[in-house]
C-alpha positions, 0 to 999 in steps of 0.5 A, a space after each residue: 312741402 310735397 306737391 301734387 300726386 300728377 301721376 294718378 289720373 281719376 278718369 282711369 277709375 276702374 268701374 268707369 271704364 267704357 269695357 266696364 259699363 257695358 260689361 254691366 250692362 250686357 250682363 244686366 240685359 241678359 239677366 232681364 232677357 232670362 227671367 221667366 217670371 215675375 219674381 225673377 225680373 224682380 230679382 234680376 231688377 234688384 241684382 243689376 238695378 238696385 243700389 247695389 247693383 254694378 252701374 249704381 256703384 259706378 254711378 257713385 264713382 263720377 264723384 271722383 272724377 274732376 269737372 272736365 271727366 264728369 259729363 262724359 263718364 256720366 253720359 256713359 253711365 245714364 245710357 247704360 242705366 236708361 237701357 237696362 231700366 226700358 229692358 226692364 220695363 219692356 219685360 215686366 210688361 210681357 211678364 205680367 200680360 201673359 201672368 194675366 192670360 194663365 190667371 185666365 186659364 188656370 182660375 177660370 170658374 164655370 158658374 153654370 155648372 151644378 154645385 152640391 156645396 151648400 154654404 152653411 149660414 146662421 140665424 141671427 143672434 137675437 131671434 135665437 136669443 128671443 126664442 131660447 127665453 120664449 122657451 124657458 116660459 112656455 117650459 114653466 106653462 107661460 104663455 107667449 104674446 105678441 102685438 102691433 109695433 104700431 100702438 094706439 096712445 091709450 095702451 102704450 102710456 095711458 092704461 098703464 098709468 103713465 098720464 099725459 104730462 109723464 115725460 116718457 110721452 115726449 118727443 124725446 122718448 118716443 116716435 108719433 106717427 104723423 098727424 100728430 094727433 092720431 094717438 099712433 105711436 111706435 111702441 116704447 115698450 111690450 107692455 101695451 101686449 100686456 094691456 091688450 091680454 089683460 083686456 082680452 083674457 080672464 085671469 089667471 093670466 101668465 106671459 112673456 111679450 118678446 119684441 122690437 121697440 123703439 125710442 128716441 134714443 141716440 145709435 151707439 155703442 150701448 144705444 139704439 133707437 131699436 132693440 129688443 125687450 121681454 116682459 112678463 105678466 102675471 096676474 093670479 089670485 095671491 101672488 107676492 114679491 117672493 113668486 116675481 122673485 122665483 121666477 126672476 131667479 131661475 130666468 137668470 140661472 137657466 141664461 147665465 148659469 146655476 149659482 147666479 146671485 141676484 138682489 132687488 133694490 128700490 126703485 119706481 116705474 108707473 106701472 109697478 108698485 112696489 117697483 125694483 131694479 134687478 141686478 145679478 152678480 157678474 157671472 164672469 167675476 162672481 162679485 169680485 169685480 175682478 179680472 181672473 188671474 193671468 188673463 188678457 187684462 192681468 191679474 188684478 185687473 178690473 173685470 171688463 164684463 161688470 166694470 169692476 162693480 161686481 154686479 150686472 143691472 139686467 131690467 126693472 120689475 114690480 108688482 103691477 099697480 092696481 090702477 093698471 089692474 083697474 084700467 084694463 078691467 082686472 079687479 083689483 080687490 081679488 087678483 094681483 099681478 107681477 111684472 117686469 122688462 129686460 132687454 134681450 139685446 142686453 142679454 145677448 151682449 152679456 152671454 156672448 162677450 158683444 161690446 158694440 150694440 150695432 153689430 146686431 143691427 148692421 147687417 154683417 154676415 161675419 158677425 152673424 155667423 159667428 154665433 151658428 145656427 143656433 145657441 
């Protein structure tokens, strides 16, 4: 059995030697001495102070060495290594202090000099999307009208046949104003504007009420406790469900495109009778209810814009109910009216691809520019 190898002696480890280290050394301190910019001493840092570097090998070597060599070869080691990183240190400092003077000299902007530059802003998408509807009724010889958002009881539920144990007269749905007994509310809807032309006007009469309303709803991504409705009324002698449904009809393909199918289903509201729930087939699938093929969700995919249901609900409509009629002083015996809501937030959602209601609200630039100025 052989015996131990007494002619290799570990303190002699090449990269350990005394000439080596502060050969390391020395040519570290110069290359940090050299660098005349940052990303130099970062190179330089990386070259003579990463794991890689000559002394963190020789730092790797101590290892090798047997207990009684250590100390000294690790003290040799840790003075090199201290000095190159306070080199290191000491320059970066300068480094940065005189990167920080030339940002100063070369970045400096006189903001009292005059300026030609004009940043081009935008209008919000809802006062572009209310008055690109107002116009599409003023084009058809409507009328536009407008109201208080502070509404008296009698015209917001009252004349238009929503008694006082309706449940749209709670708290729940809507914001009374305090004393609580004044009879002052903010308005649900645009329709006590309809009520107040009623009262004020001789038919025939033909609006559309643009505006804010409020309700006690939750602030979501599909709800708010402020948005935005149009509603419509007309009140003439001989008019049908076929007139509200013409009309409906080009409001919808004048927004959304020629083409665009629509349909009424039943349904009931106070103030219409008979009433109806509008839907339009989706204009981004065309009834399929289907994504387009080879687009972001696949084909076969379920349509993001109409959930997959092929049809969009945009508001409720009706012939206006003869005690409405009655209430605001309209005869009922010789005239008849249609009326119906949409919301414009709703509308806007759909034309431009929003999926979060409160971008409208939350006051952010980027999202407003991204609309224009206008339409």
């Amino acid at each position: 059995m052989s015996g131990p190898n007494t002619d290799y002696d570990p303190v002699e480890v090449t990269p350990l030697k005394p000439e080596e280290v502060a050969a390391a050394r020395d040519a570290a301190l110069a290359a940090v001495a050299a660098a005349g910019d940052l990303e130099q001493l970062k190179q330089a840092r990386l070259e003579h102070a990463g794991d890689r570097s000559a002394l963190a090998l020789a730092n790797r070597e101590i290892r090798a060495l047997p207990p009684q060599a250590r100390k000294e070869a690790g003290q040799r080691i840790g003075q090199a290594r201290g000095a190159v990183n306070q080199a290191i240190a000491e320059r970066q400092a300068v480094l940065e202090a005189e990167h920080e003077e030339r940002m100063l000299v070369e970045e400096t902007v006189d903001v009292t000099l005059p300026t030609d530059r004009t940043v081009p802003g935008a209008r919000h998408p809802l006062t572009t999307g209310s008055e690109l509807i107002a116009d599409i009724f003023v084009a058809m010889g409507w009328a536009i009208a407008e109201g208080p958002v502070l509404e008296a009881e009698w015209l917001n539920f009252d004349a238009l046949n929503l008694g006082p144990d309706h449940p749209a007269r709670t708290m729940h749905d809507t914001f009374w104003t305090e004393p609580s007994d004044n009879g002052i509310v903010l308005r649900t809807h645009t329709s006590p504007v309809q009520a107040r032309t009623m009262l004020g006007q001789e038919p025939p009469i033909y609006v559309a009420c643009p505006g804010r309303v409020f309700r006690t709803d939750e602030y979501d991504a599909t709800h708010s406790p402020v948005f935005h409705q149009v509603e419509g009324l007309a009140i003439d002698e001989g008019l049908t469900m076929a007139h509200l449904r013409g009309t409906l009809d080009h409001l919808v393909s004048t927004l959304f495109g020629e083409g665009i199918e629509t349909r009424f289903r039943p349904s009931y509201f106070p103030f219409t009778e008979p009433s109806a729930e509008m839907d339009m087939v989706c204009f981004v699938c065309r009834g399929t209810g289907l994504a387009a093929p080879g687009g972001a969700t696949g084909a076969g995919a379920t349509c993001r814009t109409c959930r997959g249901e092929g049809w969009i609900e945009l508001g409720g409509c009706g012939m206006v109910n003869p005690r409405v009629l009655t209430a605001c002083g309209v005869d009922p015996e010789r005239y008849t009216g249609f009326a119906f809501g949409f919301g414009i937030d709703r509308i806007m959602m759909f034309r431009h691809g929003v999926e979060d209601l409160r971008g409208f609200f939350e006051g952010d630039v980027r999202f407003t520019t991204a609309f224009g100025s206008e339409l």
